[in-house]
C-alpha positions in Angstrom: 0.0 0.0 0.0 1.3 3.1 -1.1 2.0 6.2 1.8 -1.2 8.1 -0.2 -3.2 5.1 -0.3 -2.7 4.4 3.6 -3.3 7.9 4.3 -6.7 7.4 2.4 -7.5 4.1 4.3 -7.2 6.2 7.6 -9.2 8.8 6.8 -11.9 6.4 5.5 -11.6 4.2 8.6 -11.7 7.4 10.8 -15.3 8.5 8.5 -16.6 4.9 9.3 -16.0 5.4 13.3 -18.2 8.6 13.2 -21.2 6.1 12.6 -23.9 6.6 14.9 -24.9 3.7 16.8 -28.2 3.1 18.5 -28.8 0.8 21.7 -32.2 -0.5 22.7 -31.7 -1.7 26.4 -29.3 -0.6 29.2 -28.4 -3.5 31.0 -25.6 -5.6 31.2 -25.5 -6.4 27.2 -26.6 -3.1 26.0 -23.7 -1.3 28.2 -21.0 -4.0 27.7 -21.6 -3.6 23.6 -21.6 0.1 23.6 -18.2 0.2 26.1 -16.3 -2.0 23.4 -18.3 0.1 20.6 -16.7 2.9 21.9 -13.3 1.4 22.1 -13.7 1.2 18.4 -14.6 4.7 18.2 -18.5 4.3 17.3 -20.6 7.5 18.7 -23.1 5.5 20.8 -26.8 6.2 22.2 -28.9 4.2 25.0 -31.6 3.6 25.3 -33.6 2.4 28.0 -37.3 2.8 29.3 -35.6 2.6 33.2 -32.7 3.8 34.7 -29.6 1.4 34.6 -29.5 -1.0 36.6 -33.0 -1.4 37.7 -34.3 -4.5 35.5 -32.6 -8.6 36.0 -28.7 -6.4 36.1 -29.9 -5.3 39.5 -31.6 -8.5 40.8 -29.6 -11.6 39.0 -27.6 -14.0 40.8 -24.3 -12.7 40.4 -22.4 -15.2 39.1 -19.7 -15.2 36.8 -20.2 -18.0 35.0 -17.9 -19.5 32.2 -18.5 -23.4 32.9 -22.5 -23.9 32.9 -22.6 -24.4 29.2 -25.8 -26.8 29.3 -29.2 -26.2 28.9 -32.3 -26.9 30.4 -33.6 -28.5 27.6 -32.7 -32.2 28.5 -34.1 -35.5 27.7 -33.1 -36.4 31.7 -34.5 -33.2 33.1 -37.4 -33.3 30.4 -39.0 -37.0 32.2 -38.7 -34.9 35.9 -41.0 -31.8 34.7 -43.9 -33.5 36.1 -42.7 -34.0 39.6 -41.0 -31.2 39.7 -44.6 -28.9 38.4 -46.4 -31.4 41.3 -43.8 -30.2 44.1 -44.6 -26.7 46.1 -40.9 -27.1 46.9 -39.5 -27.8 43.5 -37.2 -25.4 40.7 -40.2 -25.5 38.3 -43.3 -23.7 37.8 -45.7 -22.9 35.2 -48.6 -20.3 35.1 -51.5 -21.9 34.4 -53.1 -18.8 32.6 -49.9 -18.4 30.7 -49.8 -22.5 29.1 -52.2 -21.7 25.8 -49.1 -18.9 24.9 -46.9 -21.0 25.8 -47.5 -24.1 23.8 -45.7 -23.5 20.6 -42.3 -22.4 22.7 -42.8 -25.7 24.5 -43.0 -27.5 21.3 -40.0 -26.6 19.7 -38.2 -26.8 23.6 -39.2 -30.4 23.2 -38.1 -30.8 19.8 -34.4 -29.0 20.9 -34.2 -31.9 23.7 -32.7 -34.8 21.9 -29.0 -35.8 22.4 -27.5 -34.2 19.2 -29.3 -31.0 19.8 -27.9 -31.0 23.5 -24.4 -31.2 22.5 -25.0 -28.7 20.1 -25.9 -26.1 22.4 -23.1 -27.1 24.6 -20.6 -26.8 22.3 -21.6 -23.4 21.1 -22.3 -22.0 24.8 -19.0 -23.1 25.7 -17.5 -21.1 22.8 -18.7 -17.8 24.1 -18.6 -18.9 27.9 -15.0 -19.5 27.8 -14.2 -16.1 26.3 -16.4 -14.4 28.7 -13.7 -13.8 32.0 -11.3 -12.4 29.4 -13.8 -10.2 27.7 -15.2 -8.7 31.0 -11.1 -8.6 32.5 -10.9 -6.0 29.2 -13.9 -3.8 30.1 -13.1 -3.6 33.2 -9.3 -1.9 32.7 -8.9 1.2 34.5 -12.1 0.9 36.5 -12.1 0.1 40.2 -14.2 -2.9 40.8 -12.1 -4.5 43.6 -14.4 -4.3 46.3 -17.3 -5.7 44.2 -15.7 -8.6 42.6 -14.4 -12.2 44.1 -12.7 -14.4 43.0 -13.5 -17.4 45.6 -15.4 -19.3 42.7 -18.5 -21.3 42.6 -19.9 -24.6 44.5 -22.4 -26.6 43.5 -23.9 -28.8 45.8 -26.8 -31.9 45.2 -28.8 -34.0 47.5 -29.0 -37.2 46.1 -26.7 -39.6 45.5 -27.4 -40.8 42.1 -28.6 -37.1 40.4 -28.4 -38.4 36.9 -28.4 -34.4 35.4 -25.5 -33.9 37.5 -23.4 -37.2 36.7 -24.6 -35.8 32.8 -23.5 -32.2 33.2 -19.9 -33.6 35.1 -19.2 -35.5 32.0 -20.0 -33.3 29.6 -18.2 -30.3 31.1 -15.2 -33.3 31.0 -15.5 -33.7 27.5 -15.5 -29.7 26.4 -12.5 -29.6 28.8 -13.8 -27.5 31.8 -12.4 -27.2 34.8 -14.2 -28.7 37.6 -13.3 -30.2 41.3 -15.5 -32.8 42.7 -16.0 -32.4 46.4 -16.5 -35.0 48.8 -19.0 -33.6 52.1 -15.9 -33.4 54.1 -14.6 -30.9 51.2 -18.0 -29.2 51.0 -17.8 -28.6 55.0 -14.2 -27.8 54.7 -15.0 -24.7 52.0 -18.3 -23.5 53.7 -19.1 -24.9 57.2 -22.5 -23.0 57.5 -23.9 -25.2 54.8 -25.9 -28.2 56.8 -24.9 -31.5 55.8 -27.6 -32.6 53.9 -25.4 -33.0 51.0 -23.6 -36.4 49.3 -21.2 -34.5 47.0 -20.8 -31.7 44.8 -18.2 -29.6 41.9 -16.1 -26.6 42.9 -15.8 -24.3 39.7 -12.4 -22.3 41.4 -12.2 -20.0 38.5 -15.4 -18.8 38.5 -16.2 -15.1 40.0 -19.4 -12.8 41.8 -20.4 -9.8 42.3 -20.9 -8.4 45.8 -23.5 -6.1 44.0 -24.3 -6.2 40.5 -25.9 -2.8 40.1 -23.0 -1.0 41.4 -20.7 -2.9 38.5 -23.4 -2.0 36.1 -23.3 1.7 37.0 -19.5 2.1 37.0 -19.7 0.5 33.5 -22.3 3.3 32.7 -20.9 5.8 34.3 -17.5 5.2 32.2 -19.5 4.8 29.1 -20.6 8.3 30.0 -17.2 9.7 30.8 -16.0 8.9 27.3 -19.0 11.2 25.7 -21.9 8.2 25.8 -25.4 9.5 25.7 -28.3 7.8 27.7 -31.9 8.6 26.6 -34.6 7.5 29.4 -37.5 6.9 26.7 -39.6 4.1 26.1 -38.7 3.1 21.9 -42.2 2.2 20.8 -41.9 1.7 17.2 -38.8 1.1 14.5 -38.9 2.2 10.3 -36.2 3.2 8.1 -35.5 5.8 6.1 -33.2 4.7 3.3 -32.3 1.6 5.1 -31.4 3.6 8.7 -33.1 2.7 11.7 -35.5 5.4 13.1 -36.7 4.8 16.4 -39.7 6.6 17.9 -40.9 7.1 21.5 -44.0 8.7 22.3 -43.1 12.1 21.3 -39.6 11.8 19.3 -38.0 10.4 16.6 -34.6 9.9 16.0 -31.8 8.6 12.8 -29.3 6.2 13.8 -27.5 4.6 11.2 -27.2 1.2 12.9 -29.1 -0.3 16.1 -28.7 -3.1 18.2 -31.6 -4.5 20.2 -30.2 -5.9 23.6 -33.4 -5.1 25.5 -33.6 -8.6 27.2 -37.0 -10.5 27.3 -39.1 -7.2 26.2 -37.0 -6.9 23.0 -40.0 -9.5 20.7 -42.1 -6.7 20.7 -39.4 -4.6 18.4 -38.2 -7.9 16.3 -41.8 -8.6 15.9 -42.0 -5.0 14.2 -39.2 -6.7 11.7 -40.7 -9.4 10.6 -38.7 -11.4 12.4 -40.9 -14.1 14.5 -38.1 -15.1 17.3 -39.5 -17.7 19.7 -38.1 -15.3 22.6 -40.1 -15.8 26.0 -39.3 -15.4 29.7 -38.0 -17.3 32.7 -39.1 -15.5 35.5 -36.3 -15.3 38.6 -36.9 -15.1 41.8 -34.6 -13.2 45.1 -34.9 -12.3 48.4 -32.4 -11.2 50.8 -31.6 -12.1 54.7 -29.2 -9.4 56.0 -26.8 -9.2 58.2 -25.9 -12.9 57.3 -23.6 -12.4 54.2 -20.4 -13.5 56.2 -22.1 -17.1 56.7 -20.6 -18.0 53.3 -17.2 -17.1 51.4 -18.7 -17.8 47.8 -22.1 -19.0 46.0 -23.4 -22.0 46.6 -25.9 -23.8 44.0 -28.8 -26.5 45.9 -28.9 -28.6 42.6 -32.1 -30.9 43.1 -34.0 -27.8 44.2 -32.6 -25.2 41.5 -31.6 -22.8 43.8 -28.6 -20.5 45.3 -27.4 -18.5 47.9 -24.8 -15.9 47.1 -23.1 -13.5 49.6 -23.6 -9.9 49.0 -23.4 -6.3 50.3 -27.6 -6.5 51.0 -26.8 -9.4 52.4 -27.3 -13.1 52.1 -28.7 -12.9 48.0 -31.6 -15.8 47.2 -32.1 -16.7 43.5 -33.5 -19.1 41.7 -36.6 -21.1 40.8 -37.8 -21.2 37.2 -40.9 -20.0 36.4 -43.0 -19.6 32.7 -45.4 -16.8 33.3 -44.7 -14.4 30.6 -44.0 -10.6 31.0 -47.6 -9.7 33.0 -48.5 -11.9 35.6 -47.8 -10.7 39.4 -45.2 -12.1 41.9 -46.2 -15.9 42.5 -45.8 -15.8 46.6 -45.5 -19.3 47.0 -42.3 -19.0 44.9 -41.1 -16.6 47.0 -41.5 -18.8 50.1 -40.1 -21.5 48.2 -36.8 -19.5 48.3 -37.0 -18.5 52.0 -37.6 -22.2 52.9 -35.3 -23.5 50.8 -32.7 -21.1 52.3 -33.4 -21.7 55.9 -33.0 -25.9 55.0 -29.7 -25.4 53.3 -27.9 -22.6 55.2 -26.9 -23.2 59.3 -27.3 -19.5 60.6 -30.2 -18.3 59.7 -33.1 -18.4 62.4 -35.5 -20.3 61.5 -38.0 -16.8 62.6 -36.0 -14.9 60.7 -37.4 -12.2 58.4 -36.7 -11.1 54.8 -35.9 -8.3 52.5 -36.3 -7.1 49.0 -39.3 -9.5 47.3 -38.0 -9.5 43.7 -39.7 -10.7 40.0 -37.5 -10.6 37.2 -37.2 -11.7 33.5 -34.7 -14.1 31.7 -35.1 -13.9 27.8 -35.1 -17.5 26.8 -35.3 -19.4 23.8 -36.3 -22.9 23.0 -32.8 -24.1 21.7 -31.3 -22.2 24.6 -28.5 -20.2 22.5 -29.1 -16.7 22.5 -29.5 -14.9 19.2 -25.9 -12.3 18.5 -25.5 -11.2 15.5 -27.5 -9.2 12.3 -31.3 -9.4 11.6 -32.6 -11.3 9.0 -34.0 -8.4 6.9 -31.9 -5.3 8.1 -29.0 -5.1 7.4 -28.3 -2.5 9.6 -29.9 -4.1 12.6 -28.0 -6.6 15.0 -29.6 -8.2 18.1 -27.7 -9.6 21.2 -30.7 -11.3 23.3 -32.1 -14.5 25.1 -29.0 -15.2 27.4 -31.7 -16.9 29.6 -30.3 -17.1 32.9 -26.5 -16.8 31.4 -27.0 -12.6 30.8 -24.9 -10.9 33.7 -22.1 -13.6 32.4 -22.1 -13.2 28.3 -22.4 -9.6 28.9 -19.0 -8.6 27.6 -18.1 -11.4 25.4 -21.5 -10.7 23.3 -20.8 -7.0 23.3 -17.3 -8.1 22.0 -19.0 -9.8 19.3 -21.5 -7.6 18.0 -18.8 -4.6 18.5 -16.5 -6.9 16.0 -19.3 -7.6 13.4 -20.1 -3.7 13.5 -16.5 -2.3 12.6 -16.5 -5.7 10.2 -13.6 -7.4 12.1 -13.2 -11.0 12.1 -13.8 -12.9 15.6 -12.3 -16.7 14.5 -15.8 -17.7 16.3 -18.1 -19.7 14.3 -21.1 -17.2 15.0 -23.8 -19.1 12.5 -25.3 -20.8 15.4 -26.7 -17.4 17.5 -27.7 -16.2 14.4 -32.0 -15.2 14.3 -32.2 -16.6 11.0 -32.1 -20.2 12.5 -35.6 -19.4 13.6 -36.9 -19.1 9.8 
């Protein structure tokens, strides 16, 4: 290339960066794509009907979690739904006003749940969750997140002796070549004493990281997404068009000209894809927290109650509940009896907590989910200057940065060396 022709390749590559880039969604992927957008010198926009930080990037689980690259979708989980529906105590639920909607999801779930399908998912989960530390490591550069991160990883812990999902997910994890410890009880004890020994074994994932609060990692992000000239629009994007091929996005009163978007808007972003003629199977697990405080010191990590789909991390609001999985859709109120569910569950697992003891923070949120259980990345089907980075399920706080990463990539037209076909929408077609 000759010195004018590389001067010329600049200054096109410098007119390309001054692209304006639209964000729908200002959560954990719609801040992590626009931090790594703006690395690449993309002017970027959020937008977000809430404040930061207020949706399922407040009230997740906290986990960082680059080894839990299999799905619920399961031919050995699939023959326990109907115990686990019939149990008050179980991880499953279903709304029974919400089944008639949910019928065609469950169809194709069903249909995603053989053994080929399985390993396909795996496969491609674990390319993206193994990226994921790395990718978040490079956001966070030059931000102080030290008191809101450990590294103490993960435990997982299961009741009965012969849990055929876990001996499954052990062996599969073994054959992508994940790292995992199995714990005997005396291990268990020996890592987290407060747990009561109702346990026969469990897998210690060392590497693995949480967050002592994920809303206040969310808002530094933001906060140095705003520091490097990032605008944040509180509106509610009601409607999308084009005008010659560039997304317009209109709220109630305003309309704006972006020349690309991305829709990272979690479970609520169907109602925009729906708009482009794109008909993504994208519905909602609905999560579940509470919090008992004053009792975060009782453990030194997260620990994960397999057979009951539950997990207990330590936090700054305290001892953090999660879990349960529950098909409800977007509009149905808080199920109480999952709520008590977690508090129960809790008070069985964790030595410590009175038995009297009272609770704080009731919380209903949404996991975008889909029936193969990869999440869609990448362009949409018809517009081509529309990408989508969505239905993470309950993986969203952890392939945060590494999707961001991606869609960042695809936008400035870099090569990743990922095989990204497989979280592409038009699978769906």
């Amino acid at each position: 290339m000759s010195p004018d022709s590389h001067i010329l390749f600049l200054i096109d590559c410098m007119m390309q960066r001054k692209e304006r880039i639209a964000i729908i969604g200002a959560g954990i992927q719609g801040i992590c794509t626009a931090l790594f957008l703006q690395k690449k010198g993309f002017n970027v926009t959020l937008f977000d009907r809430d404040e930061p930080g207020n949706a399922a990037s407040y009230g997740n689980a906290g986990h960082f979690s680059p080894y839990a690259s299999l799905q619920l979708n399961r031919t050995d989980i699939l023959s326990d739904v109907p115990n686990m529906l019939l149990s008050s105590r179980g991880p499953l639920a279903l709304k029974w006003n919400y089944i008639p909607k949910m019928i065609p999801w469950f169809t194709r779930f069903i249909l995603n749940s053989t053994k080929t399908k399985m390993m396909h998912t795996a496969k491609y989960m674990h390319q993206i969750l193994n990226l994921s530390i790395d990718s978040f490591d490079e956001l966070f550069e030059g931000i102080d997140l030290n008191d809101l991160i450990v590294k103490n990883g993960i435990i997982y812990v299961w009741e009965k002796k012969s849990l055929k999902s876990r001996n499954l997910e052990i062996n599969i994890r073994k054959e992508l070549g994940i790292d995992q410890q199995i714990l005997t009880p005396k291990e268990i004890h020996d890592l987290e004493p407060n747990i009561k020994p109702f346990y026969h074994g469990g897998v210690f994932y060392k590497y693995a990281r949480h967050a002592r609060n994920p809303k206040k990692i969310l808002i530094r992000l933001f906060q140095n997404f705003l520091s490097k000239g990032g605008k944040f629009l509180k509106l509610n994007i009601q409607d999308l068009d084009f005008d010659e091929k560039k997304p317009v996005l209109r709220s109630e009163t305003q309309r704006f000209l972006f020349d690309k978007l991305i829709i990272a808007c979690g479970a609520f972003s169907k109602r925009l894809t729906d708009q482009l003629y794109e008909k993504i199977p994208l519905d909602t697990e609905r999560g579940y927290h509470v919090h008992f405080k004053k009792y975060e010191s009782l453990l030194s990590r997260p620990v994960v109650w397999s057979d009951r789909g539950f997990g207990v991390t330590p936090m700054e609001q305290g001892l953090r509940v999660v879990g349960t999985v529950e098909f409800g859709g977007l509009k149905n109120p808080l199920s109480k009896s999952r709520i008590r569910n977690l508090i129960l569950n809790a008070k069985d697992m964790i030595k410590g907590i009175p038995q009297n003891e009272d609770h704080d923070d009731e919380w209903l949120g949404f996991r975008p989910t889909l029936p193969d259980f990869l999440p869609v990345i990448g362009p949409s089907k018809n517009y081509e200057n529309v990408y989508y980075s969505f239905g993470h399920h309950h993986l969203g706080w952890t392939l945060g940065a590494i999707s961001g990463k991606i869609i960042s990539k695809m936008i400035a037209n870099e090569k990743t060396n990922l095989d990204l076909e497989p979280y592409r929408s038009i699978r769906f077609s």
